[in-house]
C-alpha positions in Angstrom: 59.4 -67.1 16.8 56.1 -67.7 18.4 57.3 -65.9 21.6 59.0 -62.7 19.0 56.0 -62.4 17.1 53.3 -62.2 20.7 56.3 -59.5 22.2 55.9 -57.7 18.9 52.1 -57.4 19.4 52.0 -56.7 22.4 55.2 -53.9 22.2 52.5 -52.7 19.3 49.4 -52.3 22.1 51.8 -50.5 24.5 53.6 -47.7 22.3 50.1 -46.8 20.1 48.4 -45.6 23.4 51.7 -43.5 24.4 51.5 -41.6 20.5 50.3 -38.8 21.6 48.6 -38.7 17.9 46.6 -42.2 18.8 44.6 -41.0 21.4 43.0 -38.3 18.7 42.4 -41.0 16.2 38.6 -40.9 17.0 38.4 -36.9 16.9 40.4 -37.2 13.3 37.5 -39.6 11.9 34.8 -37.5 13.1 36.4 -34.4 11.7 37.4 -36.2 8.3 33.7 -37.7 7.7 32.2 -34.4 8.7 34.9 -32.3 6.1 34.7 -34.9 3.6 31.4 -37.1 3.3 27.5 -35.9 3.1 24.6 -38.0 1.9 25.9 -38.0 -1.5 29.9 -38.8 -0.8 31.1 -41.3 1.2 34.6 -42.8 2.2 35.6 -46.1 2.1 37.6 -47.8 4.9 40.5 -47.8 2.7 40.4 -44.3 2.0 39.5 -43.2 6.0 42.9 -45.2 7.0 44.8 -43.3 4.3 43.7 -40.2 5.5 44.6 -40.9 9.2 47.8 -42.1 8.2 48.3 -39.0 6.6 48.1 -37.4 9.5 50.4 -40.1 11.2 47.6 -41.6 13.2 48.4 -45.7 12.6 44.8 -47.3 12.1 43.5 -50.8 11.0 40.3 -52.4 10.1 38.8 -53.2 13.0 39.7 -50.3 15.1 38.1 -47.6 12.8 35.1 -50.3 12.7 35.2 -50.1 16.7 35.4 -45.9 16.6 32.7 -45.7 14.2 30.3 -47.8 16.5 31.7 -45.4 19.3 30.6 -42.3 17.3 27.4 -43.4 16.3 26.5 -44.4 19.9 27.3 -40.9 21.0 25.0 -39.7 18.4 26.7 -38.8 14.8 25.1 -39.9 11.9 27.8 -42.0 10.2 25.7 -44.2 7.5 27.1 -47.4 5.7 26.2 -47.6 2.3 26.5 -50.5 0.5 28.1 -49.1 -2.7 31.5 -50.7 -4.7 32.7 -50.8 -2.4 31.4 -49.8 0.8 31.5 -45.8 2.1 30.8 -44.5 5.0 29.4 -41.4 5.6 27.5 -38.3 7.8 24.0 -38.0 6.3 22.8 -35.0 8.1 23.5 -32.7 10.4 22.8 -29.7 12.8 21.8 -27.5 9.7 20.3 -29.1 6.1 22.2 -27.4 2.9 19.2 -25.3 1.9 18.8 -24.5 5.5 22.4 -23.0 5.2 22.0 -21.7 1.8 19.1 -19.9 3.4 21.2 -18.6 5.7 24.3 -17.2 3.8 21.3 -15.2 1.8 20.3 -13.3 4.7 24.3 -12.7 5.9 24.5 -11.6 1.7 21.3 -9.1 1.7 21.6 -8.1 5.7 22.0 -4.1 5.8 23.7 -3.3 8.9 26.7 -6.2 8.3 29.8 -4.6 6.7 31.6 -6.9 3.9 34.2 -7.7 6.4 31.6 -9.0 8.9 29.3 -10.7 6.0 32.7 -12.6 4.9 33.7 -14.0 8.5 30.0 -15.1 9.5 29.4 -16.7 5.8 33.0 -18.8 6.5 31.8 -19.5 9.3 28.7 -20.6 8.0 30.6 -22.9 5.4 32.8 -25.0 7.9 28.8 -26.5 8.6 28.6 -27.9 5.0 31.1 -31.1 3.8 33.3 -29.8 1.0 31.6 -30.8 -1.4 28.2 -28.4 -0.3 30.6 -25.9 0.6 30.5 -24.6 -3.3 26.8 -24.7 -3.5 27.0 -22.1 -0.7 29.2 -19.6 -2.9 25.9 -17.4 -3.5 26.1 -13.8 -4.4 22.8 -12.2 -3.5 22.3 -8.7 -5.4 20.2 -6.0 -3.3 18.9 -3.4 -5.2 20.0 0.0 -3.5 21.8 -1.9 -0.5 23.9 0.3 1.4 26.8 -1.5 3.1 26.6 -0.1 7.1 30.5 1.7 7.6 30.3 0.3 11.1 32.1 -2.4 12.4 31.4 -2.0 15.9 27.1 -3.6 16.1 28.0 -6.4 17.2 29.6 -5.5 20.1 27.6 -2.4 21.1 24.3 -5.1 21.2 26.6 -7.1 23.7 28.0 -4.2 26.0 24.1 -3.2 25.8 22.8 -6.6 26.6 25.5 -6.5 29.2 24.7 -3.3 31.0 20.4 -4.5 30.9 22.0 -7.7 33.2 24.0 -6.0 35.6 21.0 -2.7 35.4 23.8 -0.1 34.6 23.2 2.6 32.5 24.7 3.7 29.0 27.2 5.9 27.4 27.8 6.8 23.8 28.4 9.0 21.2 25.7 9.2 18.6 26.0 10.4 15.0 24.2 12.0 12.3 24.9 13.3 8.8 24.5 17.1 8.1 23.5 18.9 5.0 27.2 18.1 3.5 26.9 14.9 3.8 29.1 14.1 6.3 29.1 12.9 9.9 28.7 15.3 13.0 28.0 14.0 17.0 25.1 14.9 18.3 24.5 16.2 21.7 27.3 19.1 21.3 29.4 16.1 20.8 29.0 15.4 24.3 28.4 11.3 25.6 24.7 10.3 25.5 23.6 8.5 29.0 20.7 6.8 29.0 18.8 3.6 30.2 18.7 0.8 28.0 15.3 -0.6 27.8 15.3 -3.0 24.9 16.8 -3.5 21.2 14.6 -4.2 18.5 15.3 -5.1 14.5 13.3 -3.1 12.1 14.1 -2.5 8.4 17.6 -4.1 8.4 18.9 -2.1 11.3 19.1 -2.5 15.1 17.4 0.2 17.4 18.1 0.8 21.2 15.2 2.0 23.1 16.1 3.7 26.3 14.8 6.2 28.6 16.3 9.2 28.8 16.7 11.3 32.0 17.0 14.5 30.6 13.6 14.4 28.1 12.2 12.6 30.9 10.8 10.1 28.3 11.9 6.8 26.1 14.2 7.9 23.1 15.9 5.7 20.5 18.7 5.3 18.5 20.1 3.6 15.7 22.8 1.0 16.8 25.1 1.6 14.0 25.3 5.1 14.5 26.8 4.7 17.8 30.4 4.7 18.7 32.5 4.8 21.8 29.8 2.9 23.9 30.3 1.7 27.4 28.6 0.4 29.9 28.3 3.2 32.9 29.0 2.8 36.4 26.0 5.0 36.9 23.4 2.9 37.8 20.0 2.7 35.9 16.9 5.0 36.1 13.8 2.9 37.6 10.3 4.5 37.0 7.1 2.6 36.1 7.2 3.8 32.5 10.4 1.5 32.2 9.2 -1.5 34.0 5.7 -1.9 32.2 7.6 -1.3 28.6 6.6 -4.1 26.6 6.7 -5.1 22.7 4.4 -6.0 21.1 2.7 -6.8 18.1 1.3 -4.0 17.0 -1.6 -3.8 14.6 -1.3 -0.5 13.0 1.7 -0.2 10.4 4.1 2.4 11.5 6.5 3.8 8.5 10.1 4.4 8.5 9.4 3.8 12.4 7.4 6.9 12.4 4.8 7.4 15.2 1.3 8.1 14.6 -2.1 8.6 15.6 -3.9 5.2 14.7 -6.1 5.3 11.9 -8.0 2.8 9.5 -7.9 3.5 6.2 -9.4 2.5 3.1 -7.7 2.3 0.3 -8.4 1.9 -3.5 -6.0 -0.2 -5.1 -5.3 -1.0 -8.9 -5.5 -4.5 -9.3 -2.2 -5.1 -10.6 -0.9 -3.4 -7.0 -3.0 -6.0 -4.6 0.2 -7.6 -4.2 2.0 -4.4 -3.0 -0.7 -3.7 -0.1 0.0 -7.8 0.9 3.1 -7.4 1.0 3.1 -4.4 3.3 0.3 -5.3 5.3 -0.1 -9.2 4.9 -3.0 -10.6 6.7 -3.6 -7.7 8.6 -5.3 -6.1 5.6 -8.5 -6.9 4.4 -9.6 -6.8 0.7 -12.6 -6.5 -1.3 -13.4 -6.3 -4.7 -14.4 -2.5 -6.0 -14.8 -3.3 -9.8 -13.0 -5.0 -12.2 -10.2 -3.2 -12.2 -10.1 -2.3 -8.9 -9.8 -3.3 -5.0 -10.5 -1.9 -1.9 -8.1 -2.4 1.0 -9.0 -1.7 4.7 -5.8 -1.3 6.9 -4.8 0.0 9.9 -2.1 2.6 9.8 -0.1 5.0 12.4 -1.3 8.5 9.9 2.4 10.2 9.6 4.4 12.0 6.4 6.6 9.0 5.6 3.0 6.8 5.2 1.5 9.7 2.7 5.1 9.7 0.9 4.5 5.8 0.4 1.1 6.4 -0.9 2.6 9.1 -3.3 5.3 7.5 -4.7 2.6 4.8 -5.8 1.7 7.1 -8.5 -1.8 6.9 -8.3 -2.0 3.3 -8.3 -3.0 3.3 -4.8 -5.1 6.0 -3.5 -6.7 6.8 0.2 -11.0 6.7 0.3 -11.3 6.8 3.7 -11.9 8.7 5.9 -12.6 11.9 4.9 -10.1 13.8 7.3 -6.8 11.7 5.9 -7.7 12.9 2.4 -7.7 16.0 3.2 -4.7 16.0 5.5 -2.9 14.4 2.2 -4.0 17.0 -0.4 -2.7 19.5 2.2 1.0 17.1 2.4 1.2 17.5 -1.7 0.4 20.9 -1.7 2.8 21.7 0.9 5.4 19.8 -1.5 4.3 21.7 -4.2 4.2 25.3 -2.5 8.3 24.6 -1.3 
């Protein structure tokens, strides 16, 4: 009996490593404390042999007691805590739950993601969480006046770009535009833009391509999402010293509706109840005094263009341009022209 009951064992120790299933039995722990368990909910060993035997992994005491010790040597968080009776499980992780609710807001209020993309990255997003933070992360963020981008293809225009900077190739693309009927016409006679991709930059919830354009013989850019068909050319790219010394910066005169401009500082009367506005604009790059009691006087530095007197305008009064001299005037002249069309 003695001699049955050692064969037994030891038949036991020889099959388990040939299961194919055994040899995942640490991966299945890991994967059921990370799905399952967070600093709040834990798994007792009872329950984490139940669940690899529902996956017809065999398991006992002290082996899931040996794989835990394994995983927490390689560096997973698996706690014990002494509760009635004892759980185990992962107390943090590569992203906190407000750092992931965090996240799934931007995915919900980003501009250029369609829904389709928004719902595969915030899945993706979720599978970070245990289940049980996975429904604190069902958050519906309301934009006012969002505008869901139709384009699917951002993504991988920024990588074919990214691609054709690293191997110094140029461009090609179609680039659209909406006409007075609202609805989308190519630009260029329809024919393939061919540029030089210089950088991308992200500025008001969409991505922009600079890149420098042979034919106008200077930078251009263009919005990403209003691309389609791009490539990355076999014509290799333009070198010229404009291109090489292109740098970006931070630039301390506000530009609107990335509108160029000659740099200006102006200074700006401000209802009180509108200081927050010009912060929020500006932030610390504006500097503000007291005027009266009702009143304060900001100093910024602006690029002067249309789209800056249209944000000054559309204030209603409530903000209002001192000085200098020469932008008042140049923004009576703007309303008037609005007035006399």
């Amino acid at each position: 009996m003695r001699y049955n009951a050692i064969y037994k064992v030891n038949e036991a120790e020889v099959v388990m490593p040939n299961n194919s299933k055994s040899k995942l039995k640490l991966l299945y722990i890991k994967r059921i404390l990370e799905e399952e368990t967070d600093s709040e909910h834990g798994l007792t060993m009872n329950e984490l042999i139940s669940r690899l035997n529902d996956h017809d992994i065999p398991a006992e005491r002290k082996g899931v007691y040996r794989d835990i010790k394994t995983l927490r040597n390689f560096g997973v968080d698996i706690q014990t805590y002494q509760r009635n009776p004892v759980e185990y499980a992962i107390a943090s992780r590569d992203f906190s739950l407000s750092e992931l609710m965090l996240l799934v807001d931007a995915v919900e209020s980003c501009k250029f993601l369609t829904k389709r993309q928004a719902g595969s990255l915030i899945a993706n997003l979720k599978l970070l969480a245990s289940d049980h933070e996975r429904a604190l992360l069902e958050r519906h963020i309301h934009v006012c006046g969002r505008i869901r981008s139709k384009s699917d293809s951002v993504f991988g225009c920024i990588d074919d770009i990214h691609e054709a900077m690293r191997r110094r190739n140029k461009v090609e693309f179609q680039y659209y535009k909406y006409g007075i009927d609202g609805k989308r016409y190519a630009t260029h006679g329809g024919k393939a833009h061919v540029v030089t991709p210089v950088g991308i930059t992200f500025s008001d919830g969409y991505y922009y391509l600079t890149a420098w354009n042979d034919e106008h013989d200077s930078m251009s850019e263009f919005r990403i999402d209003r691309m389609e068909k791009l490539i990355v050319s076999d014509e290799k790219a333009t070198k010229n010293e404009q291109i090489s010394e292109h740098t970006y910066t931070a630039d301390e005169y506000e530009s609107f509706n990335r509108f160029g401009g000659d740099e200006t500082a102006a200074t700006l009367l401000v209802d009180g109840d509108k200081v927050e506005i010009i912060m929020d604009r500006f932030g610390d790059r504006a500097d503000i005094f007291p005027q009266d009691d009702d009143t304060a006087k900001a100093v910024v530095k602006i690029r002067k263009s249309e789209p800056f007197f249209g944000w000054v305008a559309g204030l209603g009064g409530t903000v209002r341009i001192a000085e200098p001299k020469s932008l008042k005037e140049e923004y009576r002249a703007y309303l008037q022209k609005l007035l006399d069309e």
